[in-house]
C-alpha positions in Angstrom: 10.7 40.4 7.2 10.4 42.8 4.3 8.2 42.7 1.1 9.7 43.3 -2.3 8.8 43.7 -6.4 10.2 44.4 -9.5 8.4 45.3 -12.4 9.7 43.9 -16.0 8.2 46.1 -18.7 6.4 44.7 -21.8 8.2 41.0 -20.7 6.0 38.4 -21.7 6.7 34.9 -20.5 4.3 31.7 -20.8 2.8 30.4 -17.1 4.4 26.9 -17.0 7.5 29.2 -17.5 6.4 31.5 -14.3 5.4 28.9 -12.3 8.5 26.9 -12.8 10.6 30.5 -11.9 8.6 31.0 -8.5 9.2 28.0 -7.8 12.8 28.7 -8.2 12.2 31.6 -5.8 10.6 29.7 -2.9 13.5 27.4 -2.6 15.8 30.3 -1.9 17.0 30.1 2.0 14.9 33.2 3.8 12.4 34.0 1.4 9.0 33.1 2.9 7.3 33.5 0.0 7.4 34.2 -4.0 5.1 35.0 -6.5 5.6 35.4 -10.7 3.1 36.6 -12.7 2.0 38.9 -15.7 0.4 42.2 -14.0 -3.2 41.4 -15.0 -5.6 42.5 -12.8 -6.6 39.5 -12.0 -2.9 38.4 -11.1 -2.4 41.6 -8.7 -5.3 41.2 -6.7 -3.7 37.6 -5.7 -0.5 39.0 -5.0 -2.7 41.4 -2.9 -5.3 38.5 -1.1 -1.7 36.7 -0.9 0.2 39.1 1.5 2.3 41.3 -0.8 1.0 44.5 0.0 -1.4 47.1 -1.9 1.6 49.0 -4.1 2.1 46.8 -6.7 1.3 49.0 -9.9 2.0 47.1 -13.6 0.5 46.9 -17.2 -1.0 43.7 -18.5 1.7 42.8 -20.5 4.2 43.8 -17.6 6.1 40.5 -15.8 6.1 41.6 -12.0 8.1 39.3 -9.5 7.1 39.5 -5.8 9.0 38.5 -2.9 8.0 38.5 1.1 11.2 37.4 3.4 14.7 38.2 5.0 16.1 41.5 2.9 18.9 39.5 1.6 17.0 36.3 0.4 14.4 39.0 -1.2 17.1 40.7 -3.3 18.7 37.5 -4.1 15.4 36.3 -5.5 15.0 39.5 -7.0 18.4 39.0 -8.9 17.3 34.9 -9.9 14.4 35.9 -11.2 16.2 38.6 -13.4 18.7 36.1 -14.7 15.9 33.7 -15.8 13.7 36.0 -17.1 15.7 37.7 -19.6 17.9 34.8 -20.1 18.3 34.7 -24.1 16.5 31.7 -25.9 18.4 28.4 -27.0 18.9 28.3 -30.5 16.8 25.9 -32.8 17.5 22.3 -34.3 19.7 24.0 -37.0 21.8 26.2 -34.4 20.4 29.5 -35.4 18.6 32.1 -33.6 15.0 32.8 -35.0 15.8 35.6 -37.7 13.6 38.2 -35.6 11.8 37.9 -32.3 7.8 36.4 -33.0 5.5 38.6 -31.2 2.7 37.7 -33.2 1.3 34.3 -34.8 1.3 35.9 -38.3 4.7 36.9 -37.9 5.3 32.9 -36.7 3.4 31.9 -39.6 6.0 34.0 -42.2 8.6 32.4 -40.5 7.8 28.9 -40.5 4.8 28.5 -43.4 4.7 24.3 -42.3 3.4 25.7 -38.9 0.2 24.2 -37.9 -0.2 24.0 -34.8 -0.4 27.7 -31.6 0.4 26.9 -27.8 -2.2 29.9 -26.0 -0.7 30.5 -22.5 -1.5 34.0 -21.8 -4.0 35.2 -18.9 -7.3 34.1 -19.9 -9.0 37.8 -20.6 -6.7 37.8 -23.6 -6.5 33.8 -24.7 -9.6 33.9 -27.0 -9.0 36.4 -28.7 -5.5 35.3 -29.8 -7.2 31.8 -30.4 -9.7 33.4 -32.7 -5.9 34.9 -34.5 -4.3 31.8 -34.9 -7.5 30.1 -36.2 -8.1 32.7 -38.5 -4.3 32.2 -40.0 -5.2 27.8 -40.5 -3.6 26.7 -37.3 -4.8 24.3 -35.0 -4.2 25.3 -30.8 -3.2 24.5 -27.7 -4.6 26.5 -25.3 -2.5 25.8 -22.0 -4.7 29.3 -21.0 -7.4 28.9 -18.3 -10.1 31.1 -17.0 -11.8 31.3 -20.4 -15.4 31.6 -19.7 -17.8 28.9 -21.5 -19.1 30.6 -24.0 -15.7 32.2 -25.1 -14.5 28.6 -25.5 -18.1 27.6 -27.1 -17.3 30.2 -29.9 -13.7 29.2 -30.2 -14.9 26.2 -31.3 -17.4 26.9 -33.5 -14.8 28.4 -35.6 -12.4 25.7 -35.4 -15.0 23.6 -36.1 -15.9 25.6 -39.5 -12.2 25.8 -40.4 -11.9 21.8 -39.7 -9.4 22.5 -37.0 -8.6 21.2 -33.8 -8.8 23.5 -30.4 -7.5 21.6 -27.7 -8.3 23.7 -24.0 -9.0 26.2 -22.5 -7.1 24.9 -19.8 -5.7 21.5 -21.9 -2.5 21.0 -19.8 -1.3 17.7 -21.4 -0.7 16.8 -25.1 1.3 14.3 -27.5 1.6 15.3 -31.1 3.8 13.1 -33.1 5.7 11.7 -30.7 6.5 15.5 -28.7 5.3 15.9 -25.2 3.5 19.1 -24.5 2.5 20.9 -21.4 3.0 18.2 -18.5 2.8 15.3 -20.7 5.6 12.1 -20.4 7.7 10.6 -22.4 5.9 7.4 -24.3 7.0 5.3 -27.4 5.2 5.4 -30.5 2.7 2.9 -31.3 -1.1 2.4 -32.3 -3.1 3.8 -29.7 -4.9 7.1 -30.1 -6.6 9.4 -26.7 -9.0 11.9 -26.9 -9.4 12.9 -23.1 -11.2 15.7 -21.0 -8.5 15.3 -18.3 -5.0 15.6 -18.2 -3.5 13.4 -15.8 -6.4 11.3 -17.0 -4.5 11.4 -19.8 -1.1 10.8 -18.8 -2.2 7.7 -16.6 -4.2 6.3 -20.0 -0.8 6.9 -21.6 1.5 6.3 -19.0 -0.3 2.9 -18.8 -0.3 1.8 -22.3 3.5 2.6 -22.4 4.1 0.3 -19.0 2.2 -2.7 -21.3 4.8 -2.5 -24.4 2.6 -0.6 -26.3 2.9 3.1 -27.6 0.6 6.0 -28.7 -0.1 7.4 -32.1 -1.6 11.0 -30.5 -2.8 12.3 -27.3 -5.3 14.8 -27.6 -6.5 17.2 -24.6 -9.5 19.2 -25.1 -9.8 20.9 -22.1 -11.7 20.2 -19.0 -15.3 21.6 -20.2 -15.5 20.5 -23.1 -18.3 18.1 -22.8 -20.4 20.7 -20.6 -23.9 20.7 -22.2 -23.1 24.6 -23.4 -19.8 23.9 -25.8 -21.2 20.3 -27.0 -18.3 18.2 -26.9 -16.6 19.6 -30.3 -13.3 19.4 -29.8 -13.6 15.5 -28.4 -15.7 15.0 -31.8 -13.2 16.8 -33.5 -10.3 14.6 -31.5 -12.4 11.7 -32.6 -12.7 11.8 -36.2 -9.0 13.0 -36.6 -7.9 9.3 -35.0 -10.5 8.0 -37.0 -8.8 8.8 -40.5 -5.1 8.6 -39.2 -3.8 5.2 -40.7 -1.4 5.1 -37.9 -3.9 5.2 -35.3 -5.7 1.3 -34.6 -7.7 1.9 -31.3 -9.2 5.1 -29.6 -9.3 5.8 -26.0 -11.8 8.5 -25.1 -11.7 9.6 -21.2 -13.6 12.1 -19.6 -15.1 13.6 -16.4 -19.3 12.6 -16.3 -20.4 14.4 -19.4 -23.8 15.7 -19.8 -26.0 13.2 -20.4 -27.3 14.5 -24.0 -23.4 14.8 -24.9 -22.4 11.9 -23.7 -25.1 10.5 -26.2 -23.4 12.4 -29.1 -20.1 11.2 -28.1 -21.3 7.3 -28.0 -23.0 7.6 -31.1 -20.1 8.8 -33.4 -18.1 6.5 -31.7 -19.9 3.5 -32.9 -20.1 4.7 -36.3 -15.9 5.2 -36.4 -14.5 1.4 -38.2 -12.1 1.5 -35.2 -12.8 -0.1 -31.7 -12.8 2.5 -29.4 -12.9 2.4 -25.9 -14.4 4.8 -23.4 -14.0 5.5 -19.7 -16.4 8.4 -18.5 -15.5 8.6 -14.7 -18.1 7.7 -12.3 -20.4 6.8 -15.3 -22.9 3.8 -13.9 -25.1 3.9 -17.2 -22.6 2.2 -19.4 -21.2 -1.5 -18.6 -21.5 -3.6 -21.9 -19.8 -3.5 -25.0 -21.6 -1.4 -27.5 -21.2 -2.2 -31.3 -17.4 -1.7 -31.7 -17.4 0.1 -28.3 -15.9 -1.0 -25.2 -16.4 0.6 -21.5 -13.6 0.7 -18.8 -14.1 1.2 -15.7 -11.2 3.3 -14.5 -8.0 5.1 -15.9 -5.4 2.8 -16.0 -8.5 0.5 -16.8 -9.1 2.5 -20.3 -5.6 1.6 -21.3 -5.5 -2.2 -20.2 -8.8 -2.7 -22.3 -7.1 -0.7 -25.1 -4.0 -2.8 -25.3 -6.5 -6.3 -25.3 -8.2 -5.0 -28.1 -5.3 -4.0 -30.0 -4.0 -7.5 -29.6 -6.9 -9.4 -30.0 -6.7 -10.1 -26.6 -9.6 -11.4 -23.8 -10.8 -7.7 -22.2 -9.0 -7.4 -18.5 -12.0 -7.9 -15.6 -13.0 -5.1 -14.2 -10.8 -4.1 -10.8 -13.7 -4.1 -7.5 -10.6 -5.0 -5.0 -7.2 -4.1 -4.5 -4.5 -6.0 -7.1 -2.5 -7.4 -4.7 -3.7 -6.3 -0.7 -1.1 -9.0 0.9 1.0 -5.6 1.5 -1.5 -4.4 4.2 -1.7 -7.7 5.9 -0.8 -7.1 9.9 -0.6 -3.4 9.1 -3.7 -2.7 11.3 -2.2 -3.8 14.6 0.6 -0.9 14.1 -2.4 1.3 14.4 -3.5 3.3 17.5 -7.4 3.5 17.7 -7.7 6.7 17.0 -6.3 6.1 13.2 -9.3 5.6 11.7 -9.4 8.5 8.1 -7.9 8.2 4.5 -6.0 11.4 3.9 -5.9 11.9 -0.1 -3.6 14.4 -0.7 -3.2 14.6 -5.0 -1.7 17.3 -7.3 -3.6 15.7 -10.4 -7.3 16.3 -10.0 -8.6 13.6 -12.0 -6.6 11.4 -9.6 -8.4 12.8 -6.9 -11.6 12.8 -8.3 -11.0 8.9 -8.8 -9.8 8.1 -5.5 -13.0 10.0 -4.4 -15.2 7.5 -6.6 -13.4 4.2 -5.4 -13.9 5.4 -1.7 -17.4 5.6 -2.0 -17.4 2.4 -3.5 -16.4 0.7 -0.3 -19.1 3.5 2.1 -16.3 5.6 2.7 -17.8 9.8 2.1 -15.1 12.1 2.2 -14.3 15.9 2.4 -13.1 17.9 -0.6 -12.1 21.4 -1.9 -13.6 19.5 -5.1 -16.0 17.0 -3.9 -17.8 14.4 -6.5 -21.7 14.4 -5.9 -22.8 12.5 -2.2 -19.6 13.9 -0.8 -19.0 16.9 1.1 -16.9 20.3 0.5 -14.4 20.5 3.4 -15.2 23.7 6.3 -11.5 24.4 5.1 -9.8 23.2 2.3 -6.1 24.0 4.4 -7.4 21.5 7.7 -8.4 17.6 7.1 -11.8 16.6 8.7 -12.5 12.7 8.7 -12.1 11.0 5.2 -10.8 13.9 3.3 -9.3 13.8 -0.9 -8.1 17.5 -1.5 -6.9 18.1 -4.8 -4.2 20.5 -4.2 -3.6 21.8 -8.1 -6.8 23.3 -7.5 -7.4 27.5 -7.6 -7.8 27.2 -3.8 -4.5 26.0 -3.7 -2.8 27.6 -6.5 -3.5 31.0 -6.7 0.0 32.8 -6.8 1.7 29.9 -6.1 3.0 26.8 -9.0 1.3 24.4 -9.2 2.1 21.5 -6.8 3.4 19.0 -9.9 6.1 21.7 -10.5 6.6 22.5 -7.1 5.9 19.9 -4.4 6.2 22.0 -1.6 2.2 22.3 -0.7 2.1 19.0 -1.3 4.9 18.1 1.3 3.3 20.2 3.8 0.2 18.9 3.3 1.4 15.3 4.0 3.8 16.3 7.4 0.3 17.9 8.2 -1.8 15.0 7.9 0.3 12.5 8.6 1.2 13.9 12.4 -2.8 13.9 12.7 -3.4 11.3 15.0 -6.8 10.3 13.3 -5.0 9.4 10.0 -4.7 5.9 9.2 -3.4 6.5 5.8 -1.6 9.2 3.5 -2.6 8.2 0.1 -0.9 10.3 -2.6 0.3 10.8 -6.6 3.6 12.0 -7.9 3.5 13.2 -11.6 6.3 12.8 -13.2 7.8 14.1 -17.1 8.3 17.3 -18.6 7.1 20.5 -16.8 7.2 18.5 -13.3 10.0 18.8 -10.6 13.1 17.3 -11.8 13.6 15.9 -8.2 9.7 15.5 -7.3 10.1 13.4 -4.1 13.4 14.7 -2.6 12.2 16.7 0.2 9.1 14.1 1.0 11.5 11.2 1.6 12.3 14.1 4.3 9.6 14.6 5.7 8.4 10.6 5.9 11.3 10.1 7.9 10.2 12.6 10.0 7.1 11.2 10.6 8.6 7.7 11.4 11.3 9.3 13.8 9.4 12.0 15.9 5.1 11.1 15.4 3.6 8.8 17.8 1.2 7.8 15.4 2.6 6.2 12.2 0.0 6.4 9.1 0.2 3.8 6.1 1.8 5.7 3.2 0.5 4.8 0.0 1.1 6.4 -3.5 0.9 5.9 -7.4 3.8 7.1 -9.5 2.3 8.2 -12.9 5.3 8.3 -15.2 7.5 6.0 -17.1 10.8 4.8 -17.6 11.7 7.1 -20.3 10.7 10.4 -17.9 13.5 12.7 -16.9 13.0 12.0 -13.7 13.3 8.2 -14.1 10.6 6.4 -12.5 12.3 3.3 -11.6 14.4 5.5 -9.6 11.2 7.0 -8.3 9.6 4.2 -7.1 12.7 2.8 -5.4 13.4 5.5 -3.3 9.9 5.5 -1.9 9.6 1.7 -1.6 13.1 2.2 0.4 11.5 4.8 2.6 8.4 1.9 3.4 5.8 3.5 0.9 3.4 1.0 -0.6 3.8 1.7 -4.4 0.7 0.7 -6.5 0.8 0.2 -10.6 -2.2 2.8 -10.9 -4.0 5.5 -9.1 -7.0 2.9 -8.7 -5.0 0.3 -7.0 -3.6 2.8 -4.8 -7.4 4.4 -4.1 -8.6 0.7 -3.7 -5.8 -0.7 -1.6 -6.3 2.9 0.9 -9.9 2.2 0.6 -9.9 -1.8 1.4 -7.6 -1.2 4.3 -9.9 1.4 6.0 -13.2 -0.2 5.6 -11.6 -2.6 7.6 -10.5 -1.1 10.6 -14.0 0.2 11.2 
């Protein structure tokens, strides 16, 4: 076992781009483990607390790839990660190579003048201050950049908000502007329904959702995940707000969130009710708001926010609130397969809104779990790599992630998570999401199908397996395809992360 790294000098690359190269790496045959990352200081010291040795010596702006295994799978690796790195870019619509490389916004802004929009995915010491560029030059941003302290992204605002442009992040992973997918956003028709939301797989399942009910989305707006903390104010979900409110193609709003502050949420609900759109609103966990509210209606879960959407745009009667599983004929007898000792939910979720959900709907039924991220009344897990009773781990979490991709590009955490919990003998069910469209895996269940056969061949205990898919037909993964495979492998498949967390919720209340 040998440790290797190779420095690229003055090599930018974005960090969906890294992560989906490391990635790459760890699939190689002998290496144990691979890391890709711009040499911030930050970045080193994980290589460091991740086991690649003190020695590592790079510049902010140089790429370093680093690679623990057998010596040939390290300088195989070494040579991938080359190839990939410095692979030239495709050319554009027309067929031609940009006329000079853009290594600055105003140099982007020369080139294309119609510009108006900047994706920020640089380490976060250096994001706000290229924000703060990119406003300055009239464009609107993306920041896929996290690790921005509050009252960098409070000031970002500000000037957006003088400038009447739109800052979507720090940390906004999901977008859909005019139709294009960006970050880890899926492919969805076009239609009438605008989202302004906090979360991004709270916004993929909203518009993932509204897609599966035959309609389609105008714009999907992220604006980061702390926005509506009491010290930044909401703006950009204001800013979100009033930019659906004047787009003619835009006929209902869907805003989503995390619990806001309480004086925020306030501002939010009150420039909602003065937009001449109906706009509905799903703060998670939320218990405070339950009635329609001038042209505002509340939903009551994710996929929820999107069923309510789609009645309203069609004049439609408002879906009932889901308190029980959909359909829970699928668990009946499922019990008496069970030893007595299987008695926990396992969650085990690479979207963290999803697991912040599932977290909510278990409590709704008494059931307090263990988390690396736990909601309020439940418990932060003694160690976030071993399972103790109930336990929802959100696994695209910085516990998880440091060094590593992220588990929606990179399953493998995931998988090992699962084989782990699932040959627990106290595990009465695996409940679980798999995020499909562009940035995820292009094969995001292959090795699981694996590992559940495992389980069913060689475990004397065999768990309930329960998932959501979040994706849609359109995906590049094809989520038809992905839902067969797992039914096929005797995975109970549920239309939304709700029904999933309700139906794994229902089912253990039960055997106690």
């Amino acid at each position: 076992m040998i440790i290797k790294y190779k420095k690229f000098e003055n090599l930018y690359q974005d960090s969906v781009s890294l992560m989906q190269v490391s990635a790459r790496l760890n699939k190689i045959d002998g290496v144990d483990e691979a890391s890709v990352a711009m040499g911030t200081e930050a970045n080193i010291a994980r290589m460091t607390d991740a086991g690649f040795g003190t020695d590592i010596v790079a510049k902010p702006n140089d790429l370093v790839v680093a690679v623990r295994g057998e010596e040939a799978a390290c300088n195989e690796a070494i040579d991938v990660a080359y190839e990939a790195l410095t692979a030239k870019p495709d050319a554009g619509d027309d067929g031609q190579q940009f006329s000079q490389p853009l290594t600055s916004f105003a140099l982007g802004v020369d080139q294309h003048p119609d510009a108006n929009l900047a994706l920020i995915s640089v380490p976060g010491e250096y994001a706000t201050a290229e924000a703060m560029k990119a406003l300055n030059l009239g464009l609107n941003v993306m920041m896929f950049s996290d690790n921005v302290s509050v009252a960098d992204e409070r000031a970002i605002k500000d000037l957006a908000q003088q400038k009447e442009l739109m800052v979507m992040g720090p940390d906004c992973g999901t977008a859909i502007i005019n139709g294009i997918p960006l970050g880890f956003a899926n492919v969805v028709r076009r239609g009438a329904i605008g989202v302004v939301a906090a979360s991004g797989t709270g916004l993929q399942e909203a518009t993932c959702r509204v897609h599966q009910l035959g309609e389609g989305i105008s714009q999907a707006l992220g604006t980061g995940g702390h926005d509506l903390h009491q010290d930044v104010g909401g703006i950009s979900m204001l800013q979100g707000l009033r930019a659906l409110a004047d787009d003619s193609e835009t006929k209902v709003i869907v805003l989503i969130s995390k619990p806001p502050a309480k004086a925020i949420a306030e501002r939010i609900l009150e420039a909602a009710s003065k937009v001449s759109k109906p706009v509905v609103v799903h703060f998670l966990g939320a218990t405070d708001s339950n009635t329609a509210l001038n042209n505002i209606q509340f939903a009551h879960s994710l996929a929820h926010s999107a069923e309510v959407a789609v009645a309203v745009l069609n004049d439609q009667a408002i879906p009932a609130v889901q308190t029980e599983p959909k359909d829970n004929s699928v668990l009946a007898g499922l019990a008496t397969s069970l030893a007595p000792t299987q008695r926990y939910i396992r969650g085990v979720f690479a979207g963290g809104t999803f697991c912040f959900e599932a977290q909510i709907i278990a409590d709704q039924y008494g059931l307090k779990a263990y988390s690396n991220t736990p909601i309020a009344g439940n418990s932060l897990l003694d160690d976030v790599w071993s399972s103790q009773q109930h336990t929802i781990v959100d696994l695209g979490d910085d516990d998880f992630t440091q060094g590593k991709p992220h588990p929606m590009i990179d399953p493998t955490l995931r998988n090992e998570r699962i084989l782990q919990d699932a040959q627990d003998p106290d595990t009465a069910v695996i409940l679980f999401d798999v995020v499909l469209g562009y940035g995820a895996s292009e094969t995001p269940v292959a090795d699981l199908l694996d590992i559940i056969a495992q389980v069913r061949r060689d475990s004397a205990t065999q768990p309930v397996f329960i998932a959501h898919v979040c994706g849609t037909d359109l995906d590049p993964q094809s989520c038809d395809l992905i839902r067969a495979s797992l039914t096929t492998a005797e995975v109970l498949i549920a239309d939304s992360n709700a029904d999933a967390a309700h139906l794994a919720a229902q089912f253990v209340s039960q055997l106690s």
